[in-house]
LUMKELO-820216 format. One record per residue (C-alpha): residue in one letter; x, y, z. Coordinates in steps of 0.5 Angstrom, whole numbers, plus 2048, in hexadecimal, padded with zeros to 3 digits. Last residue first. Layout:
N
aXYZ...
END
This chain:
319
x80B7C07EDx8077BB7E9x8037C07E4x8077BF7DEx80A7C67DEx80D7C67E5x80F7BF7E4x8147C07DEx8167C77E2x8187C37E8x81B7BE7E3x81F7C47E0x8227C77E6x8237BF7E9x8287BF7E2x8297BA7DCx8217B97DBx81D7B27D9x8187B37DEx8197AC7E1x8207AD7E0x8207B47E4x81B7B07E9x8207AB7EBx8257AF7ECx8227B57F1x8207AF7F5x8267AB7F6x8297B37F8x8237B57FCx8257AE800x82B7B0801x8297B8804x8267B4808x81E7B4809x8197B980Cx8177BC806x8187C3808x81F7C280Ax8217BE805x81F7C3800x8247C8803x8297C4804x8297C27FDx8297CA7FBx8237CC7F8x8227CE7F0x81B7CF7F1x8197CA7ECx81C7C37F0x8177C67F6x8117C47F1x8147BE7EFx8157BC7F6x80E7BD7F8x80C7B87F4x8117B47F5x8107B47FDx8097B37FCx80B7AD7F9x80E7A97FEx80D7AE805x80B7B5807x80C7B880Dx8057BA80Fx8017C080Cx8017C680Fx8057CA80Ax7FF7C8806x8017C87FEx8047CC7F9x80A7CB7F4x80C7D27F3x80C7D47EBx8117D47E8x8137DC7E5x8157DD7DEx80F7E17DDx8107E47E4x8167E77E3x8147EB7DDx80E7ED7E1x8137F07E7x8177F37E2x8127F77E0x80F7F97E7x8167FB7E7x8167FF7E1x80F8037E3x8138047EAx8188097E6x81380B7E1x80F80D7E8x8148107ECx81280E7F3x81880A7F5x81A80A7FCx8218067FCx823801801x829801806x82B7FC80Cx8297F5809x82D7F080Dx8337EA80Bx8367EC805x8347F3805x82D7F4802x82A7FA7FFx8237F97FFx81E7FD7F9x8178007FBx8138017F6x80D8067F5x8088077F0x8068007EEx8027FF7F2x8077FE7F8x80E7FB7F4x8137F77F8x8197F47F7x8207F17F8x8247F07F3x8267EC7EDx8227E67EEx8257E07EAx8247D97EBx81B7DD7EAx8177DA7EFx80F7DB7EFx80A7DD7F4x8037E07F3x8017E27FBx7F97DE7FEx7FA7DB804x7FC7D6802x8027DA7FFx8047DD805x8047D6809x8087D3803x80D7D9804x80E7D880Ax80F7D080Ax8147D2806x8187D780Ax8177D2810x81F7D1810x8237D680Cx8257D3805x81D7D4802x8207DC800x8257D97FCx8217D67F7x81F7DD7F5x8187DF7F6x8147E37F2x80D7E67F5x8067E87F4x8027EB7F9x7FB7ED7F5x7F67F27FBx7F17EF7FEx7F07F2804x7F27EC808x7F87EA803x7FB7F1805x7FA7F080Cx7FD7EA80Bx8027EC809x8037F180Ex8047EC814x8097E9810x80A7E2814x8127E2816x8177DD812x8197E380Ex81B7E6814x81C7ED813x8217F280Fx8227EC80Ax8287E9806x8257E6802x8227E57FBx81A7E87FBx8177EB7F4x8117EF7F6x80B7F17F4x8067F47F7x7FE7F67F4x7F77FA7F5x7F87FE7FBx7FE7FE7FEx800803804x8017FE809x8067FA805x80A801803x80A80280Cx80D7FA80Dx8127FC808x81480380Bx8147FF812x8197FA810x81E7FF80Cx81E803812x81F7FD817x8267FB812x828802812x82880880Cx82380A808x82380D801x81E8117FFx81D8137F7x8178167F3x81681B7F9x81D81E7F7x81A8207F0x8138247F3x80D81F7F0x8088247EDx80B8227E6x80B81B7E7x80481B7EAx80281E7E2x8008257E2x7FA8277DDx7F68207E0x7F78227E7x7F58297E5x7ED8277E3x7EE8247E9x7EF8297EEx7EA82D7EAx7E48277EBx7E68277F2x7E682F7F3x7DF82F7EFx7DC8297F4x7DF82D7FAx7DB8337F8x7D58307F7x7D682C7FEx7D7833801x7D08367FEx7CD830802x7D1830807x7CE839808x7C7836806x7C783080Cx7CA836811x7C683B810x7BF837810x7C2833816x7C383A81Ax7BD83E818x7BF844814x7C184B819x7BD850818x7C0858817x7BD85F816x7C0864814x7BC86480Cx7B586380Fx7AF86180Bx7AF85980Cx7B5858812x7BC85780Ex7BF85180Ex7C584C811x7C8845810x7C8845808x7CF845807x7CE84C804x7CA84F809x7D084C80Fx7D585080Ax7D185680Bx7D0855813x7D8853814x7DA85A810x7D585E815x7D885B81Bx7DF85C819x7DD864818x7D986581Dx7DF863821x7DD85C827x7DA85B82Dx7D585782Ax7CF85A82Ex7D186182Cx7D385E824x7CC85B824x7C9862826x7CD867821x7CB86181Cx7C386181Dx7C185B822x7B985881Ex7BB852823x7BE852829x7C084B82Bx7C2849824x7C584F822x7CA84E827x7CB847825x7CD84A81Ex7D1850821x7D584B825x7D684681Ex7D884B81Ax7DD84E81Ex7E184781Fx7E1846818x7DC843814x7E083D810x7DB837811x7DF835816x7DF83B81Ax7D783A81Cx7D8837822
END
Protein backbone atom coordinates (compact mmCIF):
# COMPACT_ATOMS: atom_id res chain seq x y z
CA UNK A 1 0.00 0.00 0.00
CA UNK A 2 2.74 2.16 1.09
CA UNK A 3 5.29 1.29 -1.59
CA UNK A 4 3.86 4.24 -3.87
CA UNK A 5 5.14 6.79 -1.57
CA UNK A 6 8.75 5.07 -1.89
CA UNK A 7 8.74 2.87 1.26
CA UNK A 8 10.25 -0.15 0.73
CA UNK A 9 8.67 -3.52 1.30
CA UNK A 10 10.65 -3.80 4.83
CA UNK A 11 9.61 -0.47 5.55
CA UNK A 12 6.17 -0.94 5.19
CA UNK A 13 6.05 -4.53 7.16
CA UNK A 14 7.92 -2.85 10.33
CA UNK A 15 5.39 0.18 10.10
CA UNK A 16 2.26 -2.03 10.14
CA UNK A 17 3.92 -4.02 13.03
CA UNK A 18 4.27 -0.82 14.81
CA UNK A 19 1.00 -0.03 14.47
CA UNK A 20 -0.25 -3.25 15.97
CA UNK A 21 2.44 -3.37 18.79
CA UNK A 22 2.89 -0.25 19.69
CA UNK A 23 6.20 0.97 22.00
CA UNK A 24 7.98 -2.47 20.19
CA UNK A 25 11.89 -1.99 20.48
CA UNK A 26 13.91 -3.00 17.25
CA UNK A 27 14.99 -6.76 18.51
CA UNK A 28 10.91 -7.03 18.88
CA UNK A 29 9.95 -5.72 15.46
CA UNK A 30 12.54 -7.52 13.78
CA UNK A 31 11.17 -10.99 15.39
CA UNK A 32 7.86 -10.20 14.43
CA UNK A 33 8.83 -9.09 10.81
CA UNK A 34 10.98 -11.78 10.11
CA UNK A 35 13.61 -9.90 9.08
CA UNK A 36 17.90 -9.10 9.92
CA UNK A 37 18.29 -6.63 13.02
CA UNK A 38 20.12 -4.98 10.72
CA UNK A 39 17.67 -4.42 7.55
CA UNK A 40 15.11 -3.89 10.11
CA UNK A 41 16.94 -1.15 12.32
CA UNK A 42 17.63 0.81 8.78
CA UNK A 43 13.82 0.68 7.92
CA UNK A 44 13.04 2.32 11.44
CA UNK A 45 15.62 5.02 11.05
CA UNK A 46 14.66 5.79 7.66
CA UNK A 47 10.59 5.60 8.80
CA UNK A 48 11.80 8.56 11.84
CA UNK A 49 13.22 10.68 8.74
CA UNK A 50 10.09 10.66 6.73
CA UNK A 51 7.87 11.28 9.59
CA UNK A 52 6.14 7.65 9.75
CA UNK A 53 7.69 6.55 13.38
CA UNK A 54 8.88 8.44 16.83
CA UNK A 55 10.61 7.56 19.81
CA UNK A 56 8.20 6.82 23.23
CA UNK A 57 8.62 10.20 25.69
CA UNK A 58 11.77 9.09 28.12
CA UNK A 59 12.77 6.27 26.28
CA UNK A 60 15.62 5.69 23.44
CA UNK A 61 14.55 1.66 22.40
CA UNK A 62 11.13 2.42 22.17
CA UNK A 63 9.48 2.91 18.94
CA UNK A 64 5.60 4.45 18.13
CA UNK A 65 4.26 4.54 14.94
CA UNK A 66 2.64 8.08 13.36
CA UNK A 67 -1.12 7.83 12.70
CA UNK A 68 -1.48 6.48 9.16
CA UNK A 69 -3.39 9.65 7.59
CA UNK A 70 -1.04 12.35 9.41
CA UNK A 71 1.95 10.53 7.89
CA UNK A 72 0.65 9.92 4.92
CA UNK A 73 -0.45 13.73 4.11
CA UNK A 74 2.93 15.08 5.67
CA UNK A 75 5.16 12.73 3.50
CA UNK A 76 2.95 14.27 0.01
CA UNK A 77 3.34 17.06 1.27
CA UNK A 78 6.90 17.06 1.57
CA UNK A 79 7.02 14.95 -1.80
CA UNK A 80 5.10 17.71 -3.71
CA UNK A 81 7.72 20.16 -2.53
CA UNK A 82 10.34 18.22 -4.22
CA UNK A 83 8.61 17.75 -7.14
CA UNK A 84 7.79 21.49 -7.65
CA UNK A 85 12.16 21.90 -7.25
CA UNK A 86 12.37 18.92 -10.01
CA UNK A 87 9.95 20.75 -12.14
CA UNK A 88 11.37 24.40 -11.59
CA UNK A 89 14.97 22.68 -12.52
CA UNK A 90 13.66 20.73 -15.59
CA UNK A 91 12.86 24.04 -16.67
CA UNK A 92 15.58 25.98 -15.82
CA UNK A 93 17.52 23.10 -18.42
CA UNK A 94 14.87 23.41 -21.12
CA UNK A 95 15.63 26.98 -21.61
CA UNK A 96 19.85 26.51 -21.39
CA UNK A 97 19.35 23.22 -24.05
CA UNK A 98 17.02 24.23 -27.01
CA UNK A 99 14.45 21.32 -28.38
CA UNK A 100 16.96 21.06 -31.02
CA UNK A 101 19.64 20.41 -29.33
CA UNK A 102 17.98 17.69 -27.07
CA UNK A 103 16.52 15.99 -30.32
CA UNK A 104 18.94 12.97 -31.51
CA UNK A 105 19.98 13.81 -35.70
CA UNK A 106 18.15 10.67 -36.96
CA UNK A 107 14.92 11.53 -34.90
CA UNK A 108 14.96 14.90 -36.94
CA UNK A 109 13.80 12.56 -40.30
CA UNK A 110 11.42 9.75 -40.76
CA UNK A 111 10.91 8.19 -43.87
CA UNK A 112 7.85 6.10 -44.17
CA UNK A 113 6.95 3.66 -46.90
CA UNK A 114 3.46 2.14 -48.23
CA UNK A 115 0.47 3.94 -49.41
CA UNK A 116 -1.48 2.88 -45.65
CA UNK A 117 1.49 3.85 -43.74
CA UNK A 118 1.51 7.43 -45.28
CA UNK A 119 -2.11 7.33 -44.55
CA UNK A 120 -2.12 6.24 -41.13
CA UNK A 121 1.22 8.91 -40.37
CA UNK A 122 -1.12 11.76 -41.54
CA UNK A 123 -4.31 10.66 -39.76
CA UNK A 124 -1.52 10.28 -36.46
CA UNK A 125 -0.12 14.18 -37.36
CA UNK A 126 -3.82 15.37 -37.20
CA UNK A 127 -4.40 14.05 -33.97
CA UNK A 128 -1.78 15.34 -32.30
CA UNK A 129 -2.60 19.14 -33.23
CA UNK A 130 -3.25 21.53 -30.86
CA UNK A 131 -3.35 24.85 -32.08
CA UNK A 132 -2.98 25.04 -35.89
CA UNK A 133 -2.71 22.69 -39.66
CA UNK A 134 -1.60 23.75 -42.66
CA UNK A 135 -1.62 21.84 -45.66
CA UNK A 136 -0.96 22.51 -49.44
CA UNK A 137 -3.33 19.65 -51.22
CA UNK A 138 -2.53 18.68 -54.99
CA UNK A 139 -3.27 14.86 -56.00
CA UNK A 140 -2.42 12.27 -55.78
CA UNK A 141 -3.76 11.21 -52.63
CA UNK A 142 -3.06 8.00 -50.23
CA UNK A 143 -6.87 8.15 -49.55
CA UNK A 144 -10.31 8.89 -51.33
CA UNK A 145 -10.11 12.59 -51.53
CA UNK A 146 -14.01 12.48 -52.03
CA UNK A 147 -14.32 10.71 -48.58
CA UNK A 148 -15.67 12.90 -45.47
CA UNK A 149 -12.17 13.64 -43.38
CA UNK A 150 -13.16 12.21 -40.06
CA UNK A 151 -10.05 13.71 -38.54
CA UNK A 152 -10.64 17.14 -39.73
CA UNK A 153 -13.68 17.63 -38.06
CA UNK A 154 -12.15 16.40 -34.90
CA UNK A 155 -9.50 19.03 -35.48
CA UNK A 156 -12.25 21.68 -36.36
CA UNK A 157 -14.20 20.60 -33.40
CA UNK A 158 -11.72 21.21 -30.99
CA UNK A 159 -10.98 24.57 -32.35
CA UNK A 160 -7.99 23.96 -33.89
CA UNK A 161 -7.00 26.57 -37.47
CA UNK A 162 -7.16 24.25 -40.70
CA UNK A 163 -6.16 26.43 -43.34
CA UNK A 164 -5.43 24.73 -46.83
CA UNK A 165 -4.04 25.53 -50.34
CA UNK A 166 -5.57 23.86 -53.03
CA UNK A 167 -4.16 23.33 -56.71
CA UNK A 168 -6.88 23.31 -59.31
CA UNK A 169 -6.23 19.78 -59.87
CA UNK A 170 -7.49 18.58 -56.55
CA UNK A 171 -11.48 19.59 -57.78
CA UNK A 172 -10.85 17.38 -61.05
CA UNK A 173 -12.13 14.08 -59.17
CA UNK A 174 -15.73 13.84 -59.09
CA UNK A 175 -17.45 15.30 -55.51
CA UNK A 176 -14.06 16.65 -54.53
CA UNK A 177 -15.15 20.22 -54.67
CA UNK A 178 -18.40 19.44 -52.92
CA UNK A 179 -15.73 18.22 -50.35
CA UNK A 180 -13.88 21.02 -49.67
CA UNK A 181 -17.20 23.23 -49.45
CA UNK A 182 -18.27 20.89 -46.66
CA UNK A 183 -14.63 21.47 -44.95
CA UNK A 184 -14.98 24.95 -45.50
CA UNK A 185 -18.54 25.25 -43.95
CA UNK A 186 -17.43 23.82 -41.46
CA UNK A 187 -14.92 26.19 -40.63
CA UNK A 188 -11.54 25.22 -42.70
CA UNK A 189 -9.60 28.54 -44.61
CA UNK A 190 -8.83 27.57 -48.17
CA UNK A 191 -7.42 29.00 -50.64
CA UNK A 192 -6.22 27.78 -54.43
CA UNK A 193 -2.82 28.51 -55.78
CA UNK A 194 -2.23 27.54 -60.09
CA UNK A 195 0.83 26.35 -58.93
CA UNK A 196 1.40 24.00 -55.45
CA UNK A 197 4.58 22.82 -55.66
CA UNK A 198 4.31 19.68 -53.34
CA UNK A 199 2.08 18.21 -50.99
CA UNK A 200 1.95 18.95 -47.37
CA UNK A 201 1.19 19.27 -44.00
CA UNK A 202 2.48 21.27 -41.13
CA UNK A 203 1.38 20.09 -37.18
CA UNK A 204 1.71 23.32 -35.18
CA UNK A 205 4.50 24.22 -36.68
CA UNK A 206 6.57 21.95 -35.49
CA UNK A 207 6.32 18.85 -37.53
CA UNK A 208 5.77 18.25 -41.43
CA UNK A 209 4.60 15.47 -43.15
CA UNK A 210 5.65 15.62 -47.00
CA UNK A 211 3.82 13.09 -49.63
CA UNK A 212 6.10 11.38 -52.19
CA UNK A 213 3.87 10.97 -55.20
CA UNK A 214 4.23 8.40 -58.15
CA UNK A 215 2.29 9.46 -61.00
CA UNK A 216 -0.79 7.98 -59.87
CA UNK A 217 -0.54 6.98 -55.71
CA UNK A 218 1.18 8.34 -52.82
CA UNK A 219 3.71 5.66 -51.73
CA UNK A 220 6.23 7.36 -49.30
CA UNK A 221 6.44 10.38 -47.26
CA UNK A 222 8.80 12.30 -45.28
CA UNK A 223 8.45 12.82 -41.21
CA UNK A 224 10.43 16.09 -40.79
CA UNK A 225 10.75 17.35 -37.12
CA UNK A 226 13.67 19.50 -37.61
CA UNK A 227 12.76 22.75 -36.88
CA UNK A 228 14.71 25.23 -39.31
CA UNK A 229 13.38 22.88 -41.71
CA UNK A 230 9.69 22.61 -40.76
CA UNK A 231 10.08 26.77 -39.80
CA UNK A 232 10.95 26.82 -44.05
CA UNK A 233 8.10 25.04 -44.99
CA UNK A 234 5.66 26.99 -42.81
CA UNK A 235 7.35 29.81 -44.72
CA UNK A 236 6.61 28.53 -47.99
CA UNK A 237 3.17 28.03 -47.09
CA UNK A 238 2.48 31.99 -46.04
CA UNK A 239 4.16 32.97 -49.22
CA UNK A 240 1.90 30.70 -50.90
CA UNK A 241 -1.16 31.88 -49.01
CA UNK A 242 -0.74 35.58 -49.95
CA UNK A 243 -0.91 34.74 -53.72
CA UNK A 244 -3.66 32.40 -53.09
CA UNK A 245 -7.63 33.19 -54.32
CA UNK A 246 -9.75 32.84 -51.86
CA UNK A 247 -12.28 29.80 -52.18
CA UNK A 248 -15.38 30.80 -53.43
CA UNK A 249 -17.87 29.46 -50.52
CA UNK A 250 -21.39 29.01 -50.41
CA UNK A 251 -23.67 25.86 -48.96
CA UNK A 252 -22.91 22.56 -50.56
CA UNK A 253 -26.67 21.83 -49.99
CA UNK A 254 -28.02 24.27 -51.90
CA UNK A 255 -29.78 23.46 -55.13
CA UNK A 256 -28.31 23.41 -58.40
CA UNK A 257 -28.09 26.71 -59.37
CA UNK A 258 -30.02 28.47 -62.16
CA UNK A 259 -29.72 32.11 -64.12
CA UNK A 260 -27.51 34.38 -62.31
CA UNK A 261 -26.53 32.13 -59.67
CA UNK A 262 -24.73 30.24 -62.08
CA UNK A 263 -22.58 33.37 -62.64
CA UNK A 264 -22.13 34.04 -59.76
CA UNK A 265 -20.68 30.76 -58.83
CA UNK A 266 -18.90 30.86 -62.08
CA UNK A 267 -16.85 33.84 -61.41
CA UNK A 268 -15.71 32.04 -58.42
CA UNK A 269 -14.83 28.76 -59.87
CA UNK A 270 -13.30 30.63 -62.96
CA UNK A 271 -10.41 31.84 -60.38
CA UNK A 272 -9.46 28.54 -59.11
CA UNK A 273 -8.27 27.59 -62.53
CA UNK A 274 -10.38 24.36 -62.96
CA UNK A 275 -10.54 22.56 -65.95
CA UNK A 276 -13.82 23.17 -68.09
CA UNK A 277 -15.30 19.70 -67.46
CA UNK A 278 -14.71 20.21 -63.93
CA UNK A 279 -16.60 23.62 -63.53
CA UNK A 280 -19.62 22.16 -65.67
CA UNK A 281 -20.02 19.45 -63.47
CA UNK A 282 -20.23 21.50 -60.30
CA UNK A 283 -22.73 23.61 -62.17
CA UNK A 284 -24.76 21.13 -63.69
CA UNK A 285 -24.79 22.67 -67.29
CA UNK A 286 -22.62 21.82 -70.40
CA UNK A 287 -19.68 22.24 -70.71
CA UNK A 288 -21.22 24.34 -74.13
CA UNK A 289 -22.83 26.29 -72.29
CA UNK A 290 -20.00 26.97 -69.83
CA UNK A 291 -18.07 28.11 -72.81
CA UNK A 292 -21.21 30.76 -73.75
CA UNK A 293 -21.02 31.99 -70.24
CA UNK A 294 -17.34 32.16 -69.80
CA UNK A 295 -17.32 34.57 -72.88
CA UNK A 296 -19.96 36.80 -71.98
CA UNK A 297 -18.43 37.47 -68.57
CA UNK A 298 -14.88 38.02 -69.70
CA UNK A 299 -16.27 40.81 -71.84
CA UNK A 300 -18.61 41.98 -69.45
CA UNK A 301 -15.56 42.34 -67.00
CA UNK A 302 -13.05 43.76 -69.48
CA UNK A 303 -10.45 40.56 -68.86
CA UNK A 304 -8.44 38.43 -71.81
CA UNK A 305 -8.43 35.39 -69.48
CA UNK A 306 -11.07 33.40 -67.41
CA UNK A 307 -7.89 33.37 -64.89
CA UNK A 308 -8.13 37.09 -64.68
CA UNK A 309 -11.90 37.45 -64.67
CA UNK A 310 -12.22 35.05 -61.69
CA UNK A 311 -9.72 37.38 -60.01
CA UNK A 312 -11.57 40.60 -61.36
CA UNK A 313 -14.68 38.95 -59.72
CA UNK A 314 -13.05 37.80 -56.54
CA UNK A 315 -11.55 41.30 -55.64
CA UNK A 316 -15.11 42.94 -56.63
CA UNK A 317 -16.99 40.92 -54.39
CA UNK A 318 -19.24 39.15 -57.12
CA UNK A 319 -17.79 35.64 -57.06
Amino acid sequence: MLESLGLSKVEEAVYLALLRTPRSTVPELAGQVGESLRSVRAATDQLEDLGFVGRLVGSHTRLVATRPDVAVNALVVRRTEEFSKVRRAAEQLAEEFPQEMLTRPDQLLEIVTGQAAVEAHFVQLMHGVTKEMLVLDRPPYAQDATSTNVSEADLLGRDVSVRGIYAPEAFELPGAFQQAMSSVAAGEQARVHPEVPLKLAIGDRSVALLPLASERAVDAALVVRAPMVVSALAKLFELLWTQATPLPVWDPEEPTPVGHDIDRRLLGLLATGLKDEAIARELGISVRTLGRRSSALLAALGARTRFQAGLQAARRGLG
